[in-house]
C-alpha positions in Angstrom: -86.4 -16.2 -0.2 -84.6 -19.2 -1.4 -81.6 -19.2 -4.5 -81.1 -21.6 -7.2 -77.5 -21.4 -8.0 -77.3 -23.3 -11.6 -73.4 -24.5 -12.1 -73.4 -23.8 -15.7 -74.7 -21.1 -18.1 -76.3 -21.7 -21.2 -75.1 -19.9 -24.5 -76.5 -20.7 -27.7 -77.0 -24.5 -27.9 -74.0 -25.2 -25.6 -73.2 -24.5 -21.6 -70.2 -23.2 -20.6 -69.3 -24.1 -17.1 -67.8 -21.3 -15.0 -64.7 -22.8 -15.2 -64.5 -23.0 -18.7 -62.7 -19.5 -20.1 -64.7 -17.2 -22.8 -63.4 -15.1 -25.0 -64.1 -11.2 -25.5 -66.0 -11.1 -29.1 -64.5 -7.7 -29.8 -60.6 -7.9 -28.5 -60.2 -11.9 -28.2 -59.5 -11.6 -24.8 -59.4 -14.7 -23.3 -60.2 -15.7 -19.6 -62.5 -16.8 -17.3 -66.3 -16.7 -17.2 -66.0 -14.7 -13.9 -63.7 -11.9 -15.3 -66.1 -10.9 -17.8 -68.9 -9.7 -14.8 -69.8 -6.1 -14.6 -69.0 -3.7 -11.9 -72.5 -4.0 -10.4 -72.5 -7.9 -10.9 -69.4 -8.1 -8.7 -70.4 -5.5 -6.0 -73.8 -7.9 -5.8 -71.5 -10.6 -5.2 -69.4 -8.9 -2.9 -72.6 -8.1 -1.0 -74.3 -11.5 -0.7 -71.2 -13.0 0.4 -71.0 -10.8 3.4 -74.5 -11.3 4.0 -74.2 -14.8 4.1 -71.3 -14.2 5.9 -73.0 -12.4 8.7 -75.7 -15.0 9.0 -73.0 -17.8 9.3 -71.5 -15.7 12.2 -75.1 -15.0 13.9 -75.0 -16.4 17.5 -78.9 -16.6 17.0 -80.3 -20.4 16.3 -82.5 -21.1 13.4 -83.2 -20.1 9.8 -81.3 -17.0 8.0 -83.3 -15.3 5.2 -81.2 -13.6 2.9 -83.3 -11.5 1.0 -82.3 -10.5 -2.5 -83.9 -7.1 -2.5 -81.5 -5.8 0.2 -78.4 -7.0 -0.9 -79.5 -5.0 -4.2 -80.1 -2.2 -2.2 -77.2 -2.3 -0.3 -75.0 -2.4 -3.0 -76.8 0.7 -4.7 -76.1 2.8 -2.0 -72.5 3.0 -3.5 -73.1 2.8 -7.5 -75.4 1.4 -10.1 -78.2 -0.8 -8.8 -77.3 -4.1 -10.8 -80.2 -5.7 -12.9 -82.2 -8.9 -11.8 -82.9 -9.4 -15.3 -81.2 -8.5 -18.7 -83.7 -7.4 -21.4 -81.7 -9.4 -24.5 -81.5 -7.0 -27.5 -80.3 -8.7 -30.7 -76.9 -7.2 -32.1 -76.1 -6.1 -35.4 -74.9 -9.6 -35.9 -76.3 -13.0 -34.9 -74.4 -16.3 -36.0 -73.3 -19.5 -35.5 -69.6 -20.4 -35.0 -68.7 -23.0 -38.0 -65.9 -24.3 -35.5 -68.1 -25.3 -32.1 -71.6 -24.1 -33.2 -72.3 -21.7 -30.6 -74.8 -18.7 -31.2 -73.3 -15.5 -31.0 -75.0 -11.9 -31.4 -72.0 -9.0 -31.7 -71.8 -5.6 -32.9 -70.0 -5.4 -36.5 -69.6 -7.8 -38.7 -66.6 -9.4 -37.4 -65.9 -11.2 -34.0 -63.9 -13.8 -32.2 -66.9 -16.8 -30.6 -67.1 -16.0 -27.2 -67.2 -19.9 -26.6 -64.1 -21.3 -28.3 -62.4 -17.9 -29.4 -62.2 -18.8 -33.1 -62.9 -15.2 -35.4 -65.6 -15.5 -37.9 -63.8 -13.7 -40.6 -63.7 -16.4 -43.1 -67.3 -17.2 -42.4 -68.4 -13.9 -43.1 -66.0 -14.1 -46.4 -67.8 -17.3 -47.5 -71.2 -15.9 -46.8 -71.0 -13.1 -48.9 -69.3 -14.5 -51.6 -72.2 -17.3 -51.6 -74.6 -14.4 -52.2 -72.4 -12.3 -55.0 -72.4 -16.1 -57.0 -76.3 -15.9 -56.2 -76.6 -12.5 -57.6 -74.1 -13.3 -60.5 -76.4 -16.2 -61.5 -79.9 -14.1 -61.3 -79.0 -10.8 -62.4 -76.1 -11.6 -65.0 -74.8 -8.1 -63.8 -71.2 -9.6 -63.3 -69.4 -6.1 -63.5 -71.3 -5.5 -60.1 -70.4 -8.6 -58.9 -66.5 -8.3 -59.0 -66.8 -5.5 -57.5 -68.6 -7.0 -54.2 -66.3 -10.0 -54.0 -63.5 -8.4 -54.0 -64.4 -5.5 -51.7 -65.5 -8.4 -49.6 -62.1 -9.9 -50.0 -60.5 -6.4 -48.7 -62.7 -6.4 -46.1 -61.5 -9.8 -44.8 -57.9 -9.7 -45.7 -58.2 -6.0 -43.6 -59.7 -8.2 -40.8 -56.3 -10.3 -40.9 -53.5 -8.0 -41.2 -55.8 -6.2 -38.0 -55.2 -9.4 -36.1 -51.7 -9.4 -36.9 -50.8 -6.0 -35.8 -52.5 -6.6 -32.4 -50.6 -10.0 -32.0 -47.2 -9.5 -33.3 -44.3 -6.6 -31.8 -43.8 -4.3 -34.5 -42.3 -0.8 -35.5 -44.7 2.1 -35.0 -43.7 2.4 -39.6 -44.5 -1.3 -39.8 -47.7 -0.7 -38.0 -48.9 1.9 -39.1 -48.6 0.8 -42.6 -50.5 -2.2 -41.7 -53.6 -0.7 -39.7 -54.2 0.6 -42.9 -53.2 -1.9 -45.6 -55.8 -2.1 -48.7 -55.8 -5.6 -50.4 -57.1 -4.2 -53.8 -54.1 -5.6 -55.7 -53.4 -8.8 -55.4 -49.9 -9.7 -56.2 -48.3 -6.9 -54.2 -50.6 -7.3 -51.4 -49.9 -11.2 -51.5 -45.7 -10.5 -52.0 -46.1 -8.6 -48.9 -47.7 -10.9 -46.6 -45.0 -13.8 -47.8 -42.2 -11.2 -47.4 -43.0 -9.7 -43.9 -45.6 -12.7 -42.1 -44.4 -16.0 -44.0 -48.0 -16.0 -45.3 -48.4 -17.2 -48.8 -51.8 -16.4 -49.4 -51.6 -18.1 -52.8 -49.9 -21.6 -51.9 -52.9 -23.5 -53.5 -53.4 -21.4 -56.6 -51.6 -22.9 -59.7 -50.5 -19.8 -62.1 -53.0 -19.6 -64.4 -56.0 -19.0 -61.4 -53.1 -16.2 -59.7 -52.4 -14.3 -63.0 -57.0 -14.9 -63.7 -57.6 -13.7 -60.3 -54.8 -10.4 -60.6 -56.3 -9.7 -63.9 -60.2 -9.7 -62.4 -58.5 -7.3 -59.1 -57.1 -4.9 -61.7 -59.9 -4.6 -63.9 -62.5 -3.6 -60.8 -60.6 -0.1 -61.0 -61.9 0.5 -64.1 -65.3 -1.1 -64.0 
């Protein structure tokens, strides 16, 4: 039975070499492709190498057959037979990174690319706030509509202070208050972030589109 060993692996419309690093979509860890293989994928390994490596060391001339089906075998004699072949089941989320255009398919709405490791947080922002302008627009309903974009600005900005809690040593206080930081008012929420982080997450708003857009947060309360 004879192997084809391919030296890359293709994901969405680009190939990642196994010496190129991925990135777990969930955690944003970040290593290499091999890391990533399941328990059963690496006892496979394990097995065929010792195969092959039994066949190398044969003092009997001619051709060694490694056959597939009893590496499997062997290695399900001491856990889960691994698969030959992965049915793929789409996700709850399928898109393209905006950064290096790979395809990726996660659970939840929010991800780091498993290609180049960038999170997909503002994408997903821009996305929805493409379709509360669309609904705006057709169903004049605008009450409705504040109340989407900014809960889809929570949602995001909840997404980023995540990030930084992960990433950056903190007090157990300091974290805590973070894990669970709401973004529904503005101005405090923005004071924070430029206090604590060094984040001014309204460097490229002049005053009158900061004091609109704290006026539009507080009135979604009482919408």
């Amino acid at each position: 039975m004879a192997t084809n060993v391919q030296d890359a692996n293709s994901i969405g419309d680009r190939t990642v070499r196994p010496q190129w690093k991925m990135t777990c979509p969930y955690c944003g860890l970040r290593n290499e492709t091999y890391f990533f293989r399941t328990d059963g994928q690496r006892r496979y390994i394990d097995a065929f190498c010792e195969f092959v490596k039994q066949a190398m060391e044969s003092e009997a001339d001619g051709e060694h057959i490694v056959d597939m089906d009893k590496v499997a075998d062997a290695v399900g004699k001491e856990g889960e037979k691994p698969n030959f072949y992965y049915a793929e089941e789409s996700q709850q989320n399928e898109y393209k990174c905006t950064y290096c255009d790979a395809s990726n398919d996660i659970l939840g709405r929010y991800g780091y690319c498993s290609v180049c490791g960038t999170h997909n947080g503002l994408t997903e922002l821009g996305n929805e706030l493409v379709g509360v302008r669309k609904g705006a627009n057709e169903s004049q309903q605008l009450e409705t509509c504040l109340k989407d974009a900014i809960s889809s600005f929570n949602s995001y900005a909840r997404q980023i202070a995540k990030q930084l809690v992960t990433r950056i040593p903190m007090t157990p206080d300091r974290k805590k208050e973070w894990g669970k930081k709401l973004f529904h008012n503005l101005k405090p929420c923005a004071e924070a972030l430029r206090t604590v982080f060094d984040i001014d997450m309204l460097k490229q708003l002049n005053q009158d589109d900061i004091a609109f857009t704290a006026l539009m947060f507080c009135r979604r309360h009482v919408l």
